[in-house]
C-alpha positions in Angstrom: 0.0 0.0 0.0 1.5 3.8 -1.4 2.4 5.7 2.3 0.1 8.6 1.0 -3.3 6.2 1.0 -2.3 5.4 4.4 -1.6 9.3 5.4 -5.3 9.6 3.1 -7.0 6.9 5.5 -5.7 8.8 8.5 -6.7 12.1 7.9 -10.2 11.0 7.2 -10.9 8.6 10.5 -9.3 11.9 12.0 -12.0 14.3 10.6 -14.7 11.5 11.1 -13.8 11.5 14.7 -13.5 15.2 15.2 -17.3 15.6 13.5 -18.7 13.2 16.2 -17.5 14.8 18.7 -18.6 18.2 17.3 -21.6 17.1 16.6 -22.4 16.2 20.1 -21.3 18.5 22.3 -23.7 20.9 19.8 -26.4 18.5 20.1 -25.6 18.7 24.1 -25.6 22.8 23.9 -28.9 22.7 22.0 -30.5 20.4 24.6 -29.2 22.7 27.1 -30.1 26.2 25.2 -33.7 25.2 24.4 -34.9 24.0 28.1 -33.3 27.6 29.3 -35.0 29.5 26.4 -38.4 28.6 27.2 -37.7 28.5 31.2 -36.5 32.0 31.6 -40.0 33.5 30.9 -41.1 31.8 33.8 -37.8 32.2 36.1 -38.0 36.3 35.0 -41.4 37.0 34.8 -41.0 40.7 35.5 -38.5 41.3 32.7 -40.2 39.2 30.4 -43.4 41.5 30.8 -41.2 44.6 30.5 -40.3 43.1 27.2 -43.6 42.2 25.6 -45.4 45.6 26.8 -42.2 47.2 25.6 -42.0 45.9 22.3 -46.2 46.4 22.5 -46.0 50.1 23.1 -43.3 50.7 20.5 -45.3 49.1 17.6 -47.9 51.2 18.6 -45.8 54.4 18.9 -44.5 53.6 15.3 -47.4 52.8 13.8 -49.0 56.0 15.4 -46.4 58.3 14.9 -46.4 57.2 11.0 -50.7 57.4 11.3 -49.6 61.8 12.2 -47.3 61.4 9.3 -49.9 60.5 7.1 -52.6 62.3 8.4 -53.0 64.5 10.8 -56.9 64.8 10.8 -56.7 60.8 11.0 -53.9 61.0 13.9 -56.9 63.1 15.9 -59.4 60.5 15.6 -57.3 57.5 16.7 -56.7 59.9 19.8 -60.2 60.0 20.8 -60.6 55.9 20.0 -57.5 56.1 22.0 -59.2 57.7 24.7 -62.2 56.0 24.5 -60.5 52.6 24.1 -59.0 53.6 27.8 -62.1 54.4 29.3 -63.9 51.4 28.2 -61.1 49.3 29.6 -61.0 50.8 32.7 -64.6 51.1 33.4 -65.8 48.1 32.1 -65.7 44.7 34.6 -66.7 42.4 31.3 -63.1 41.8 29.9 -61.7 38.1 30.5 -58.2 36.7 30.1 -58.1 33.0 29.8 -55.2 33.4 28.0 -53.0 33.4 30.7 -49.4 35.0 29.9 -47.2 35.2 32.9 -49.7 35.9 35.6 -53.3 37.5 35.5 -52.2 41.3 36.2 -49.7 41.0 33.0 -52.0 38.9 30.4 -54.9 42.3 31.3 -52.3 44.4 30.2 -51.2 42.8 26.9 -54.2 42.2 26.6 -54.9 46.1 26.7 -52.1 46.8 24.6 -53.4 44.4 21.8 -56.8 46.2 21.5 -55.1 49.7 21.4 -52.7 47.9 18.8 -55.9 46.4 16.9 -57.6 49.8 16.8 -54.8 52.1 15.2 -54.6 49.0 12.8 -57.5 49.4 11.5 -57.1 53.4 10.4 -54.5 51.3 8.0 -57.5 49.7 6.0 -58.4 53.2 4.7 -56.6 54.2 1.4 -53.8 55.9 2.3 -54.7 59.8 0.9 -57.5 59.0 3.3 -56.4 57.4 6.6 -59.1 59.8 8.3 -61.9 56.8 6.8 -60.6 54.5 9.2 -62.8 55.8 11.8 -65.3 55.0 10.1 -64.4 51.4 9.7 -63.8 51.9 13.1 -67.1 52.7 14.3 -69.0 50.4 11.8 -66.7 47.5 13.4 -67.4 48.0 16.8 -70.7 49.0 16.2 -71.2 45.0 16.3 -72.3 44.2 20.0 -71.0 40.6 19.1 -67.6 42.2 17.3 -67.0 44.1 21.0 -68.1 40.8 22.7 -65.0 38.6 20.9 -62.4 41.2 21.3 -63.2 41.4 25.1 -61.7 37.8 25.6 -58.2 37.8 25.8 -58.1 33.8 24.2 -57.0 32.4 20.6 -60.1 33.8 19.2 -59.0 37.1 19.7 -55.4 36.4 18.1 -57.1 34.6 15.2 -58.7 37.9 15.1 -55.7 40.1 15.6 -53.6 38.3 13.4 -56.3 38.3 9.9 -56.3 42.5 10.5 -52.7 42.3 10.5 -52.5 40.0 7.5 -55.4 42.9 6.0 -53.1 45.7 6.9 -50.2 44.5 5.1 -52.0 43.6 1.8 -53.8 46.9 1.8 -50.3 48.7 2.3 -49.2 46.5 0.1 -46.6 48.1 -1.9 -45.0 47.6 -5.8 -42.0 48.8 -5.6 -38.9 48.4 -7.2 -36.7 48.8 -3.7 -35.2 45.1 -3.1 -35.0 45.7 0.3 -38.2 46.8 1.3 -40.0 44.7 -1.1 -38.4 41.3 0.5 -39.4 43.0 4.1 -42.6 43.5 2.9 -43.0 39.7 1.2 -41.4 38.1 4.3 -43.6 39.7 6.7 -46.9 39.5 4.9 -46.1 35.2 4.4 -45.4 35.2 8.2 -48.6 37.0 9.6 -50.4 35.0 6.9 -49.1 31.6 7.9 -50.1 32.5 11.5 -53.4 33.5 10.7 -54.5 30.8 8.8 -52.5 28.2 11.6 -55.2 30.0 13.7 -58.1 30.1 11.5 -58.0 27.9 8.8 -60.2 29.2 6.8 -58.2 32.3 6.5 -56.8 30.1 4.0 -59.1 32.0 1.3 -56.8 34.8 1.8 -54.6 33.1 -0.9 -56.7 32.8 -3.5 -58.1 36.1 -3.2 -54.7 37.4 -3.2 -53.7 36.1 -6.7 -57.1 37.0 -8.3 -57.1 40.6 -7.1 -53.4 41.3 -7.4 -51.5 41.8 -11.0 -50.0 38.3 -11.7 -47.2 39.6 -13.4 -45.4 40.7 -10.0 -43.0 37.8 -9.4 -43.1 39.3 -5.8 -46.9 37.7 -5.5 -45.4 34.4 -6.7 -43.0 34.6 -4.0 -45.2 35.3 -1.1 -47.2 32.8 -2.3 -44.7 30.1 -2.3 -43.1 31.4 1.1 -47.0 30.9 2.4 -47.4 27.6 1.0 -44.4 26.4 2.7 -44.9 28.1 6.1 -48.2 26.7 6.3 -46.3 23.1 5.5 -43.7 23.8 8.3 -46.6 25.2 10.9 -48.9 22.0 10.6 -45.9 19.6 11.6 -44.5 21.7 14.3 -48.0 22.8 16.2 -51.0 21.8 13.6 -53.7 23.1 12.3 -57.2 22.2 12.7 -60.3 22.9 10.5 -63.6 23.0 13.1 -66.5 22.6 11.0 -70.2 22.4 12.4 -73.1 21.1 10.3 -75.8 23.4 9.0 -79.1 24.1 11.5 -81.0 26.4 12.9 -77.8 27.8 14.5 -76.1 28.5 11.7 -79.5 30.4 10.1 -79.7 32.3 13.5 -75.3 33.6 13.3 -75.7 34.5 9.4 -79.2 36.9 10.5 -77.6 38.2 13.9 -74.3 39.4 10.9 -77.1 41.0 9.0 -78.4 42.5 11.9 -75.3 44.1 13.1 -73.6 44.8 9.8 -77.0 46.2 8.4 -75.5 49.6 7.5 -72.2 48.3 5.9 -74.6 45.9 3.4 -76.9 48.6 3.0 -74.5 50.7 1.5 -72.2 47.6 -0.5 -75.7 47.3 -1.8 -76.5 50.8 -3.1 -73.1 51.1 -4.0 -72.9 48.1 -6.6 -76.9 49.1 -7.6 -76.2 52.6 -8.5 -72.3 51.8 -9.8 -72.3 48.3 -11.3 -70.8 48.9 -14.4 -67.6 50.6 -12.6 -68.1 48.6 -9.4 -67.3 45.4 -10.9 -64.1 46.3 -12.5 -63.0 47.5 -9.6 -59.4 45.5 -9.1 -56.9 45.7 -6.1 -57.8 46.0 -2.6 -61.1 46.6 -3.0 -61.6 43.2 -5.1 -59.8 41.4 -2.3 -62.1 42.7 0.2 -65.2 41.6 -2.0 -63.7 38.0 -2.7 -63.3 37.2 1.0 -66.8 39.0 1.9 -68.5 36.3 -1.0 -66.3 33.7 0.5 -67.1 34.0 4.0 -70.6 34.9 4.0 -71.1 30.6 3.3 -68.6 29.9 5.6 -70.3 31.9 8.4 -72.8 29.6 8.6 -70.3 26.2 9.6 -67.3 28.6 11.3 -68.6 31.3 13.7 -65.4 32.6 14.6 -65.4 34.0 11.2 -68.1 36.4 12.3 -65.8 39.4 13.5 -63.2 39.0 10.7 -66.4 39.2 8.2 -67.7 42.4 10.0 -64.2 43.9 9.7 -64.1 42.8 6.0 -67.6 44.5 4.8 -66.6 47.5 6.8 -63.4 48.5 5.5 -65.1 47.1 2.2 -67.8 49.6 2.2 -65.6 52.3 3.3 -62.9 51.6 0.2 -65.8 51.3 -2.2 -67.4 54.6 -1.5 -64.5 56.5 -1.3 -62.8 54.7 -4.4 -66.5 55.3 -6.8 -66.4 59.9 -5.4 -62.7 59.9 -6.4 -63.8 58.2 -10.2 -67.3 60.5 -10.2 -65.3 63.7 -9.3 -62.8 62.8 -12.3 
């Protein structure tokens, strides 16, 4: 045998060797980092609140700061839902936590600092030249004694909830252009809050669809985030699963879809009018506002089998009402 096939054979029982052993001690320092990682909320509870309602209150400071930006008309108005938000909070003994993050003081105020959160994103479903609308998808939204009734549980419902506005926020915002960074910010984030949502609701699923009917499909952006979304949803339903609750159809389900019509009576009043008096240029509409009809056809069925759809259809029709009117003066004033 030639000495450099011996001198060959060494060096690679060597480097066999020294993988093993790399390869355990990091298999020993994972098992040792992941244990501590989810242990030191629980071993620091009071810096791990400081964090969340930290990181809370700066998304909100952002996000309203950018809101005065904007608008300073719509800035005003999320002060008084601001105001009002904390006075309904404070006065009101109906709010429930069975969530329970931390310990029962703490979950009340994330909880708090979710629905202030919730209600500065929903000025972001108005167009952007007119952020001041989102008061009035406000109001129409909470308007819903059953709407106020889900977002006073602090449980996954509500996060179901939170996230699918998020997910809405993003899409409406939803921006073309040609920047590389902010366009694979904006990609990223949208596939993440879409794959929790729908790991949360699964039938925010129809989001998808939606997406790639209303959107230009020449965007290789939309391909992207659909693909990214695909697989996240993959990668969610091993880790944590996703489960699709499904009721059959009886009197029940007739008595959710009236008690929608009942509190969204002005929003479908108005969609209504709107596509009576406009349905030549109603129907073409494309963008945002035909995302917000898809999902308001699709859930309006899917009310009837999945109740927990009821708030994220009220918030649909309202910010669809809202987009539709304003969208239809801007073409008749043209």
């Amino acid at each position: 045998m030639p000495r450099w096939t011996g001198l060959h054979n060494f060096f690679n029982d060597a480097e066999i060797k020294v993988r093993k052993v790399v390869g355990i001690q990091v298999s020993v320092l994972l098992g040792q980092l992941f244990p501590l990682i989810f242990n030191w909320p629980q071993s620091h509870p009071d810096s791990m609140r400081i964090i969340i309602l930290g990181v809370l209150f700066v998304l909100l400071f952002v996000l309203a700061y950018n809101l005065f930006r904007e608008s300073r008309d719509a800035f005003v108005l999320y002060t008084i839902v601001l105001f009002i938000s904390i006075l309904w909070f404070a006065n009101s003994n109906e709010f429930t936590v069975r969530m329970i993050i931390l310990d029962p003081l703490s979950s009340s105020l994330i909880h708090f600092s979710f629905l202030l959160l919730l209600s500065c994103l929903i000025f972001y479903l108005a167009p952007k030249p007119s952020r001041e609308l989102g008061f009035l998808i406000y109001g129409l939204a909470f308007a819903s004694p059953t709407f106020r009734g889900i977002i006073k549980t602090f449980d996954k419902q509500f996060f179901a909830l939170f996230f699918f506005v998020v997910t809405l926020t993003l899409i409406m915002n939803f921006s073309f252009t040609p920047k590389t960074f902010r366009a694979i910010l904006e990609t990223f984030l949208l596939s993440v809050f879409t794959v929790v949502s729908i790991g949360l609701n699964a039938y925010a699923s129809v989001i998808l669809p939606a997406f790639i009917i209303a959107f230009p499909k020449r965007h290789r952006r939309n391909y992207v985030y659909i693909g990214l979304t695909i697989i996240g949803i993959i990668i969610f339903s091993k880790v944590f699963g996703i489960s699709i609750s499904t009721k059959l159809f009886d009197k029940s389900s007739l008595y959710i879809l009236a008690r929608f019509i009942k509190e969204s009576l002005v929003q479908l009043v108005l969609l209504c009018y709107l596509f009576v008096t406009n349905f030549k240029i109603a129907i073409r509409m494309r963008g945002q506002v035909l995302f917000l009809l898809i999902l308001t056809i699709a859930y309006l069925p899917l009310l009837t089998v999945h109740p927990w759809l009821f708030a994220s259809l009220v918030i649909v029709t309202s910010a669809l009402s809202i987009r539709l009117t304003q969208k239809l003066y801007l073409i008749t004033q043209t």
